[in-house]
N, C-alpha and C positions, 0 to 999 in steps of 0.2 A: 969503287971509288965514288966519294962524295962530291958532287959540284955545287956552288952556292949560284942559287939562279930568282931570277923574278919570280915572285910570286902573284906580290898584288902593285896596280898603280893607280892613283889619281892622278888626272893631267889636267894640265892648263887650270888649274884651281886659281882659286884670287883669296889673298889673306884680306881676311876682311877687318881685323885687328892685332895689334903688337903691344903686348904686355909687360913690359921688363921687369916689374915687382912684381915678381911669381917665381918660385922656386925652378920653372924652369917643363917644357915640353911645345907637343901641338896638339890643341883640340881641334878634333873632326866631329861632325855632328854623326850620330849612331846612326843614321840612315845610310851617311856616303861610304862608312865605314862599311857595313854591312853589304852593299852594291861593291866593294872593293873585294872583301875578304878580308880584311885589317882588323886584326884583333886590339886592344886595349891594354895599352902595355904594352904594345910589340913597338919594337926598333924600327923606325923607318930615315930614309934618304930622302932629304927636302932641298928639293934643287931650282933657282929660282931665272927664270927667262927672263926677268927684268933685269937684277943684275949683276946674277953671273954667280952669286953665293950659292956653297953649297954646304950641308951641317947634316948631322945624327942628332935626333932627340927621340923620345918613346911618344905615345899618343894617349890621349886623354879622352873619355868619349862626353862628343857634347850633344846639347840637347836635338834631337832629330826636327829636319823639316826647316829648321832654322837657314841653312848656310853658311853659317857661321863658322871661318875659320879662323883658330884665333893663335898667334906664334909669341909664345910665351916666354920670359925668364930672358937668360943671355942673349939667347938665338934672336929675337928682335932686336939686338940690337945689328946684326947681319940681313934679316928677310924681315921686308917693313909691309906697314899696312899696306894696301893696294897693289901688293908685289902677285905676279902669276907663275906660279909654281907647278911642280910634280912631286907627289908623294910617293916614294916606295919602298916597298918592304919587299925584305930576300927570303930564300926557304935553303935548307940544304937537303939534295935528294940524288939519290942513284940513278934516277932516270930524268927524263924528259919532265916538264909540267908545264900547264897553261895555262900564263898566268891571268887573273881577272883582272881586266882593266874598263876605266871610265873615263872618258871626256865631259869637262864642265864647264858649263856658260860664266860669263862672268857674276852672276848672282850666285854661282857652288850650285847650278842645277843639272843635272844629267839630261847630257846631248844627245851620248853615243855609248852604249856598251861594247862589249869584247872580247875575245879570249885571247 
């Protein structure tokens, strides 16, 4: 039997812009992507501790180093700039798995890694 479980998260992120004329996603810079495990194109859950929104969109990779995270197309009009988020994406698997996770400062910089 299949379970759909965590795989990867970004936490505590802060959108650093909100786009609405954009057909629509969230760009991660390919650094936090890569420190996650979040592939390009992959499905994630963006759930926002400011206030209280939560949406599916796929991710877009952005340019590394930056910090830049930027919530694009409809979804901005739900999770705005300055909002502090968690990203995540699911796996489905027979067993256990551990997911990669990352804490970030309010500039999208890594605090804390994690399994």
């Amino acid at each position: 039997m299949y379970h759909h479980l965590l795989k990867s998260k970004i936490h505590r992120a802060c959108i650093k812009q909100a786009i609405i004329d954009y057909e629509g996603s969230i760009e991660i810079p390919a650094d936090l992507m890569e420190a996650a495990g979040i592939w390009e194109g992959e499905r994630v859950l963006v759930t926002s501790a400011t206030s209280g929104n939560r949406l599916e969109t796929y991710v877009l990779a952005g340019e590394p180093g930056t910090g830049r995270i930027i919530m694009n197309g409809g979804a901005a009009h739900l999770i705005k700039e300055g909002e502090r988020v968690t990203i995540m994406a699911f796996a489905m698997s027979k067993v256990p798995i551990l997911p990669k996770k990352i804490v970030c400062n309010e500039d999208n910089e890594i605090i804390r890694k994690g399994a």
